[in-house]
N, C-alpha and C positions, 0 to 999 in steps of 0.2 A: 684423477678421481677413481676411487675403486671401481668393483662393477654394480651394474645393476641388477635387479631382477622386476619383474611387474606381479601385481595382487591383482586379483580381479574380484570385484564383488560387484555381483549381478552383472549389468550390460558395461559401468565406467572402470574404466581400469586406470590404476593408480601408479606412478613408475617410484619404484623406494629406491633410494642408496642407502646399501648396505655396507658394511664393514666398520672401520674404527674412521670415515669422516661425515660424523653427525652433528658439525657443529655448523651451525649459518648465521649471518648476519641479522635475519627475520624470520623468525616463526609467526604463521598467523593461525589461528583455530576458529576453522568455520569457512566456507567459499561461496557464500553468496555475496551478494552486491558489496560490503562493506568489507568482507574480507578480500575477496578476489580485485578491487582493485588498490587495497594498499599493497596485495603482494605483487601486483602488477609495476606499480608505482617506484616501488623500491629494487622490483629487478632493474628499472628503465634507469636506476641510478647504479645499476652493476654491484647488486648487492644479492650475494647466494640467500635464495629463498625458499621455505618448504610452507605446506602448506597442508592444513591435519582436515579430513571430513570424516563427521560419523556417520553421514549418510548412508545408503547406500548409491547415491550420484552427487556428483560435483553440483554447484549453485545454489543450492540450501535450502533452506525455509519458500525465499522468492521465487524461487523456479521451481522446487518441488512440490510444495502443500500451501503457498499466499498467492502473493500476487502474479505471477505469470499461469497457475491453474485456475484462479477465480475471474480474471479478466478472461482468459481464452472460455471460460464454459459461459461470459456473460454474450460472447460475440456468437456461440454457436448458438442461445439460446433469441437471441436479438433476428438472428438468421433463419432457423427453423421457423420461430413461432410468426415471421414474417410485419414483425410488431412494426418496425421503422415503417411499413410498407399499408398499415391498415387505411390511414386516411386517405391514401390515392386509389383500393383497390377495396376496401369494403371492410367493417369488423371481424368478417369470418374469415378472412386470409390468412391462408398457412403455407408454410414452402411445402411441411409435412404434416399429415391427419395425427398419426397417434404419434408422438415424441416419447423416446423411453432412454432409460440412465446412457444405454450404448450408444445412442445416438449422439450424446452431449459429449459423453468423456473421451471419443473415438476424436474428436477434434486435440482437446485439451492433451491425452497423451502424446500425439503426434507432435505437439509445440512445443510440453516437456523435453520429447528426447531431442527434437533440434535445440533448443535452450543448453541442452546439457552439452551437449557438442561444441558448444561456440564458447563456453564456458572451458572447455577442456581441451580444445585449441589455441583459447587464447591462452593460457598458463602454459602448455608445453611450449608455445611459441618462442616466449619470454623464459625458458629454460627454469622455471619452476618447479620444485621437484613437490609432489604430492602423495600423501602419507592417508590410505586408510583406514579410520580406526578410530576409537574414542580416546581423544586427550585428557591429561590432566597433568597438575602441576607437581615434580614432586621438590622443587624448589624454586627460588625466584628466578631460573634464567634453563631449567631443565623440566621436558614434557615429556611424559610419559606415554606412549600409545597402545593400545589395548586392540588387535585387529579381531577383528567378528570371527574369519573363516578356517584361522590356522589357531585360534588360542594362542598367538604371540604377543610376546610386550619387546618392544622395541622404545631407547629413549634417543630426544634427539636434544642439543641444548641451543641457544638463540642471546645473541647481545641485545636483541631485541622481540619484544611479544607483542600481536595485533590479538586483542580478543571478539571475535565477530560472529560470537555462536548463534545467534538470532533469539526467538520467542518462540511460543507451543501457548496454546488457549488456554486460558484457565477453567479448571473443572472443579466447577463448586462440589464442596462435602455433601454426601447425600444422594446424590445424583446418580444412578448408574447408566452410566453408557455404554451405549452397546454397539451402537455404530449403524444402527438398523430403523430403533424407531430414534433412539436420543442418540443426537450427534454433534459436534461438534462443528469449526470452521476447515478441519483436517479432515475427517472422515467423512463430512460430508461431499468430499470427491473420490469418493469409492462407494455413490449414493447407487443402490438397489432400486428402485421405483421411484416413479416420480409422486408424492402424493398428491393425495386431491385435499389436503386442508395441512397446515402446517401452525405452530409456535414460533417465531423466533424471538427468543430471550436476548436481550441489548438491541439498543437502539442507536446504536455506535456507525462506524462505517462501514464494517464488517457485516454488522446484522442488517444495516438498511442495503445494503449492495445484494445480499444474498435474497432480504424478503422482495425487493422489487425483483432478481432474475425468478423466481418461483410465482408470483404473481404475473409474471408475462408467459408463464407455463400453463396457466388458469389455476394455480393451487390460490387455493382460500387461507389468506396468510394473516396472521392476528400476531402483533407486535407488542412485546412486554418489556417495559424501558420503568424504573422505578425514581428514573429524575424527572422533572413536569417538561421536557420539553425530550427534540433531538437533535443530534447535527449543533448544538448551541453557540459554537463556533464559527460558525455559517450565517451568513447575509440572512433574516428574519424571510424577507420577501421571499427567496429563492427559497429558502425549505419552505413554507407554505406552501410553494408553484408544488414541488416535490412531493409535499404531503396530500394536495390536491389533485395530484396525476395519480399516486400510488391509493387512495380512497376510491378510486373510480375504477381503480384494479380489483376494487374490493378487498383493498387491505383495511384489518381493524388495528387502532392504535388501541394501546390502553398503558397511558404514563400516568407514574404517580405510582406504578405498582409493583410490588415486587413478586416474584416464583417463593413458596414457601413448599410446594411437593410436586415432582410429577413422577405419577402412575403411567405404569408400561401393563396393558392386556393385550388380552388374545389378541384384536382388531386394532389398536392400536395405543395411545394414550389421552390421560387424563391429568392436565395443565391445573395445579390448585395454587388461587394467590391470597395474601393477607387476608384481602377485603373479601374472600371469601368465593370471591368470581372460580367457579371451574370451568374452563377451557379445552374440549372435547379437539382431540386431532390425531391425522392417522401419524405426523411425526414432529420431533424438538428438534428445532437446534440452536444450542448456545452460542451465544456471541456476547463474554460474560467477562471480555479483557483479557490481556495476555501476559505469560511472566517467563522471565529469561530461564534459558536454559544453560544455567551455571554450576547446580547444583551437583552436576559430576568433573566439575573441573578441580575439586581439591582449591580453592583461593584462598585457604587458610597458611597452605604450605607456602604459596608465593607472599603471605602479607597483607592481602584482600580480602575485603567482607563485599557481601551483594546485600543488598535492601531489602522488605519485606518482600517485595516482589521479584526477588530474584536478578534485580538490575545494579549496573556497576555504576560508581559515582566517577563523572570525568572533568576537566576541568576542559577551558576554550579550544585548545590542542588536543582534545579526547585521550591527554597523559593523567592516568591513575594516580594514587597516592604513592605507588612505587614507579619511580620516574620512568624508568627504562620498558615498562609493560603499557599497554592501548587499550583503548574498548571503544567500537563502533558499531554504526546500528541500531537496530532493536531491543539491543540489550539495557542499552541504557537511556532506554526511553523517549520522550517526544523528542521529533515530529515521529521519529518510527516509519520513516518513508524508503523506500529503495533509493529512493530518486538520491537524498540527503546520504544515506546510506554510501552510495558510490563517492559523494564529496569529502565525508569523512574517514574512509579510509585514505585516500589520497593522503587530505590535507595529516593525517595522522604520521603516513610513512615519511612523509616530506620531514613534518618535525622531528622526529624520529633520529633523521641524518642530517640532521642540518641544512637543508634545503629551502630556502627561500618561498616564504607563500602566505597567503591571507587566509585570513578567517573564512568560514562558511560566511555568503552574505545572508541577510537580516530578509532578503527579497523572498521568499517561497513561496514558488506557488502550491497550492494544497487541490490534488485530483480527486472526486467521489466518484466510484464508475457503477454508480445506479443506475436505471434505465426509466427517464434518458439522465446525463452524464452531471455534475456538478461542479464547478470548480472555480477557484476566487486567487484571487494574489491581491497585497498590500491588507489597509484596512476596511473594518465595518462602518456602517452607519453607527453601529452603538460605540464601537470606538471612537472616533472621531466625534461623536456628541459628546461622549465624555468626558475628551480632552478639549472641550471647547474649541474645534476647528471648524470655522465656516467653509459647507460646500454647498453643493449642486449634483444634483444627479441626471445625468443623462440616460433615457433608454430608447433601446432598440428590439423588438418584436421580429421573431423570425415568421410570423405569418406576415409581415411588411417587407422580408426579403425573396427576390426570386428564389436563391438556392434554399431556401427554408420551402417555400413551395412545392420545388423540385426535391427536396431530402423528402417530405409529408411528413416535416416537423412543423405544428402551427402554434405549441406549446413554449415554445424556447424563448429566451429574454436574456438579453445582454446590458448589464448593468453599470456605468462608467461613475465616479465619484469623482468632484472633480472639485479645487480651493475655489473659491470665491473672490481670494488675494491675488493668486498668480498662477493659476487656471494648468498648476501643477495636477498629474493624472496622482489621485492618491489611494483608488482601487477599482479592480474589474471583480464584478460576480456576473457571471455565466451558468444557467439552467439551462440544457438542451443538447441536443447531436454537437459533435465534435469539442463541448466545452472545455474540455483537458486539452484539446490542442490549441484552439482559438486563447485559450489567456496569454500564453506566450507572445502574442503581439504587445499587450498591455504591461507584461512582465519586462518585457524589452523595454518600451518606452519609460514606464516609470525607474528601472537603473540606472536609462542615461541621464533620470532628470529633467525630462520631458513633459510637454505641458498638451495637453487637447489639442492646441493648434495644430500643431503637428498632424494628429489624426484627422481636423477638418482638410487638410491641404492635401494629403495622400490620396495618392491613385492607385485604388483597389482594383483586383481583376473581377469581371464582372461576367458571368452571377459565383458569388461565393457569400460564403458565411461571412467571410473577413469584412464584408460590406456593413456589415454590424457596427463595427466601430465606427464609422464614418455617420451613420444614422445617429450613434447614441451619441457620436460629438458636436455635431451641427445640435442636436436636440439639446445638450445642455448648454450650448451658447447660444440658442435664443433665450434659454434661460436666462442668464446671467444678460446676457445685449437688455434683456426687461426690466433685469433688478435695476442695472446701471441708469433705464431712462430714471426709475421711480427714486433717483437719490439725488 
């Protein structure tokens, strides 16, 4: 191998090979969750791999500006504001009296830079070689790199392409941002004050994640969503519970409505919608959906068009129209999860080289980290009434569990769907403390095939949450033990 030399941009440093061998078995563009582990994947099969970021740190969109900086400021703010902790110890408990922007993000940076590290240990580990700089394509099997700090272009060519650029908010026409008062889901983790009254425009999972951690701040939060509901993918009951908690925060909904202007003054802005409603607040932030970041990838030259929104069309193997290139991720749209994210790169490099592997399963679970938390796997009530599937629903109350006691969650409900026929688990919805962890029990059981029984017969450690499902499962088999006498 020729030699090396290293780029350094900002704190990650990148290690390049230089000279005339730039050619590798996989290029991937992009190192967050969906790129970094197809290139992982396909080193573990001894296949020379580079790997391109325009960042300026390894991990991308998910560790730098999504989900690993919006979960960590929702824990510093769940911790400060001392919120899990009101019901044991009174409504005015605070870990701290006045909470300000340093306080949140001094957490959140600290997780970034470990993130970024584990991230750039595991690719060196795996002999990864990675390229600073913006890619594109200048033909189907050759990338162009563009580095920030020297004005170098460097190309490298690949038998194989992973495309794993992620997504950036979409910023409606009109709209100026500024980062200050209007912000978006990115700049608002370089938030300057904390306000005392806020907008958030969408009603998505971004926008509800963000208006519920500012309303546990005490900001006065008014939610603009222009469909009649939110969450509409989500178990009815459970966003109610959710919309019920966050009303009490003193958040105001207003669905049905759309943003047609907002005014930035002196003191703050001015929220104007259709129906004529103006909405006084010292700041916006959009959560208005999100479109891939393709547009400087040149995909004309490789062969490839992106969609109105900037996403790549993939087929079951997340293989393109041009066979030998990938797309995973965000880019190409739902679920848009990290989690899925990490499984399709894999399953992408496997196919890739001919690697033996299955499909993404049909099983996901889906995490909302609102406060407090959401999360379901399998189906809804409205799904299953629609496909005419007889159940039964069992529940469980965590002010009916010790550890719900002991968390001073009294709010929380765990919700078991269960056939009527053959008492198969056919979905968990969880409102409350730890419900992004606790579905994985139910996620488990229903893969293998698994029926409730199972959950009434199990010995739970006790006091935990996990004791939930043993409550919601005896519950809905006295159910069903009733329907049975009355037939």
């Amino acid at each position: 191998m020729s030699p090396e030399r290293t780029a350094s941009v900002g704190p990650a440093v990148y290690t390049k090979v230089m000279g005339d061998n730039n050619r590798y078995d996989l290029a991937v563009i992009g190192s967050g969750p969906g790129g970094q582990k197809a290139a992982i994947a396909a080193a573990k099969l001894g296949k020379r791999v580079a790997v391109i970021e325009r960042g300026r740190e390894l991990g991308g969109v998910c560790v730098n500006t999504g989900t690993i900086p919006s979960k960590t400021l929702r824990e510093a703010v769940l911790y400060l504001t001392g919120m899990s902790q009101r019901e044991l110890y009174g409504a005015s408990y605070r870990v701290k009296a006045d909470i300000g922007p340093a306080d949140l993000l001094a957490r959140t940076h600290h997780v970034i830079t470990r993130e970024n590290e584990v991230v750039r240990s595991q690719l060196q580990r795996n002999r990864v070689d990675t390229f600073a700089g913006l890619g594109s394509f200048v033909d189907a099997h050759t990338i162009a790199i563009d580095e920030p700090t020297r004005g170098e272009r460097i190309t490298i060519e690949a038998d194989k392409i992973v495309i794993a650029v992620g997504t950036a908010p979409r910023r409606p026409d009109g709209v100026e941002f500024d980062g200050y008062r209007v912000m978006d889901s990115d700049s608002i983790l370089e938030l300057k004050f904390i306000p005392s009254s806020m907008v958030v425009v969408g009603a998505g999972v971004i926008g509800i994640e963000y208006a519920s951690m500012f309303a546990a701040l005490g900001t006065k939060v008014t939610v603009v969503e222009k469909r009649p509901t939110m969450l509409d993918f989500c178990d009815r009951e459970v966003v109610d519970d959710l919309m019920f908690h966050l009303r009490d925060l003193a958040v105001t909904f207003r669905f049905g409505e759309e943003v047609t202007e907002v005014a930035v003054g002196r003191n703050g802005t001015v929220t104007t919608l259709e129906s004529g409603k103006r909405i006084p607040a010292e700041a916006v932030m959009y959560s208005a959906g999100r479109t891939g970041l393709t547009e400087p990838l040149n995909l004309e030259a490789a062969g490839l068009e992106a969609d109105a929104r900037n996403r790549i069309f993939v087929d079951d193997n997340y293989q393109t129209k041009v066979d030998h290139i990938y797309a995973v991720g965000d880019v190409i749209g739902f679920p848009a999860l990290a989690a899925t994210s990490m499984d399709q790169g894999r399953i992408a490099a496997y196919h890739a080289f001919g690697e033996p592997t299955s499909t993404l399963t049909a099983l996901q679970p889906i995490g909302i980290y609102s406060i407090p938390e959401v999360s379901y796997v399998g189906a809804t009530e409205a799904d299953l009434t629609k496909d005419a599937i007889p159940y039964e629903v069992g529940v469980s109350r965590y002010r009916e569990l010790a550890r719900g006691q002991l968390a001073g969650d009294s709010a929380g409900v765990l919700k078991l769907l269960v056939s009527t026929e053959d008492l198969r688990l056919l979905g968990v919805h969880i409102f409350g403390t730890s419900a992004t962890e606790l579905v994985h029990i139910g996620q488990a059981v229903m893969g293998c095939g698994g029926t409730v029984e199972y959950l009434v017969d199990a010995v739970f450690n006790y006091p935990t949450m996990s004791e939930a499902y043993k409550v919601a499962a005896l519950d809905v088999m006295n159910k069903i033990r009733a329907l049975r006498n009355f037939s």
